[in-house]
C-alpha positions as CSV (number, residue, x, y, z in Angstrom):
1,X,175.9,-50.3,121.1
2,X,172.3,-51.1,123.0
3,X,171.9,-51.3,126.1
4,X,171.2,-55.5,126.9
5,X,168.0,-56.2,128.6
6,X,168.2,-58.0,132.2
7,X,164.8,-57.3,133.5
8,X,161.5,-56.2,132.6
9,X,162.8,-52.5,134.3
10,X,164.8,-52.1,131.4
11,X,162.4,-51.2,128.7
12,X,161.3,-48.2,128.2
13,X,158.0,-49.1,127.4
14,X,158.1,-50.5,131.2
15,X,159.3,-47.7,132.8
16,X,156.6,-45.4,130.7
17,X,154.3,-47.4,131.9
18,X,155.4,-47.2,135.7
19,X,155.4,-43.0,135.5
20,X,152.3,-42.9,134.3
21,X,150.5,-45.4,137.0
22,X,152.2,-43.0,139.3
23,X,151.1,-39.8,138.0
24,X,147.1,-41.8,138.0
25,X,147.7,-42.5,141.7
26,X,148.3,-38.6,142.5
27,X,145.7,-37.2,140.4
28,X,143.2,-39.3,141.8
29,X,144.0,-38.7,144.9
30,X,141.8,-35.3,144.6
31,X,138.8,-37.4,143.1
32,X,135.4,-37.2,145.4
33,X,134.8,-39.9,147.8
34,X,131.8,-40.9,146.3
35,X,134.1,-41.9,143.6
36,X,136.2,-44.1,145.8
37,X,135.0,-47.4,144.6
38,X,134.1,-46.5,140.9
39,X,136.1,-44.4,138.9
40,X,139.5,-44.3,141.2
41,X,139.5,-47.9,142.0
42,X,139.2,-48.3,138.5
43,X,141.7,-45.7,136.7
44,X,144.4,-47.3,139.7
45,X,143.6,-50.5,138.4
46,X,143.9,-50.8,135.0
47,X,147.1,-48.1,135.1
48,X,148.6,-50.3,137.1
49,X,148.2,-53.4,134.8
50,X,149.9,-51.9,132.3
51,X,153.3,-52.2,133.9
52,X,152.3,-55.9,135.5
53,X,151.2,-57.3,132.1
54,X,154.2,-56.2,130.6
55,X,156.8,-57.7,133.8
56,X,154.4,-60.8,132.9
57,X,155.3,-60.7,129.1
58,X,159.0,-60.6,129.9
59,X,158.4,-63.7,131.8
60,X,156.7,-65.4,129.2
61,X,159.3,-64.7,126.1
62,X,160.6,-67.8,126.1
63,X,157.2,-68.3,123.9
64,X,156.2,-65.4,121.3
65,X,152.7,-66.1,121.3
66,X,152.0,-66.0,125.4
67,X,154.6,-62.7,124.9
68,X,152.4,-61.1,122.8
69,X,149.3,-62.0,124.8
70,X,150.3,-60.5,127.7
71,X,151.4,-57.5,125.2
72,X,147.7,-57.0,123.6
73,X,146.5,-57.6,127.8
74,X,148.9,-54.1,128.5
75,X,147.7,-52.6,125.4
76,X,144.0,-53.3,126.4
77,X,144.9,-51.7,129.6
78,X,146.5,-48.7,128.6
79,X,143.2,-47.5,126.4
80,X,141.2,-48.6,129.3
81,X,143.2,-46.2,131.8
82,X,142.3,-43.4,128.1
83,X,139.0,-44.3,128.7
84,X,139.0,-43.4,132.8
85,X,140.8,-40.6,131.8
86,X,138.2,-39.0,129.4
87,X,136.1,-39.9,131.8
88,X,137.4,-37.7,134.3
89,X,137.4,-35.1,132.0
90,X,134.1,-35.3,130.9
91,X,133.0,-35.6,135.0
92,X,135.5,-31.8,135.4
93,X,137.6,-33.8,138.1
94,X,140.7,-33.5,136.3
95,X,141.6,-30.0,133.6
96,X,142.5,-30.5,130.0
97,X,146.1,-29.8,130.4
98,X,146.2,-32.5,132.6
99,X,144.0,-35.0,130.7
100,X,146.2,-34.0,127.6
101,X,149.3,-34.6,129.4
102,X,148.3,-38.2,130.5
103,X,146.4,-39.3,127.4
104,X,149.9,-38.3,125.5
105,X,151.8,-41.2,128.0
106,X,149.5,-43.4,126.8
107,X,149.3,-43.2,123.7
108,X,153.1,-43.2,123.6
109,X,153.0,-46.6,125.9
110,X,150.2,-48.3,123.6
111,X,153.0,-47.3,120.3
112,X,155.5,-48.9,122.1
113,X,153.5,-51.8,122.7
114,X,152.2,-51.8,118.8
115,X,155.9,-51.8,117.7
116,X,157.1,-55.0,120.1
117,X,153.7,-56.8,119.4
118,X,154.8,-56.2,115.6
119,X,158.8,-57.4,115.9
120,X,158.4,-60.1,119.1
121,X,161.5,-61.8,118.0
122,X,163.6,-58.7,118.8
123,X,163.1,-59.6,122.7
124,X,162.3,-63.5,122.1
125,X,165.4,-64.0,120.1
126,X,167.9,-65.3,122.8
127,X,165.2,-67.7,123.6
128,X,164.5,-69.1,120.5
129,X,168.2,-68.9,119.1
């Protein structure tokens, strides 16, 4: 039987989402200082919005269309945090294994995404019902 979900914590897509905003935070934490208030500012950022745009889209399932909303805002996010990370690539602050490693979470965190934005009734359901 699956495992009900109580709270946003519970998905997997969720706590994806919350390693990977993690491992950001560490990695930048070697970045130059003169990339304080550009690049790490904004890698933390939109990491970080993932995992709040999709505690928001729990929230908001009482109504599919706000849930999937705040879905494609997480999704926009997660290639945004691709983006910072190619970035640092590109800019040598961070090795390919690295980059490869993170890119791979999100990808797997914008799937995830892709395949509740395409089936929002599976977690609107109860509300609707």
């Amino acid at each position: 039987m699956a495992k009900r979900l109580m709270s946003f914590e519970d998905l997997n897509v969720y706590q994806e989402a919350f390693v990977l905003q993690q491992k950001i935070f560490r990695m930048s934490r070697s970045f130059p200082r003169e990339e304080r208030f550009s690049l790490t500012d904004q890698i933390r950022r939109s990491s970080r919005s993932i995992g709040s745009n999709i505690a928001e889209a729990w929230q908001k399932r009482r109504y599919q269309a706000h849930f999937v909303s705040k879905l494609s805002d997480a999704d926009g996010e997660q290639a945004e945090t691709r983006h910072w990370l190619n970035t640092a690539l590109a800019c040598e602050l961070i090795d390919s294994d690295i980059h490869a490693e993170r890119i791979e979470i999100t990808r797997s965190v914008g799937r995830m995404l892709g395949s509740m934005m395409s089936s929002p009734e599976k977690f609107c359901r109860a509300f609707n019902e």
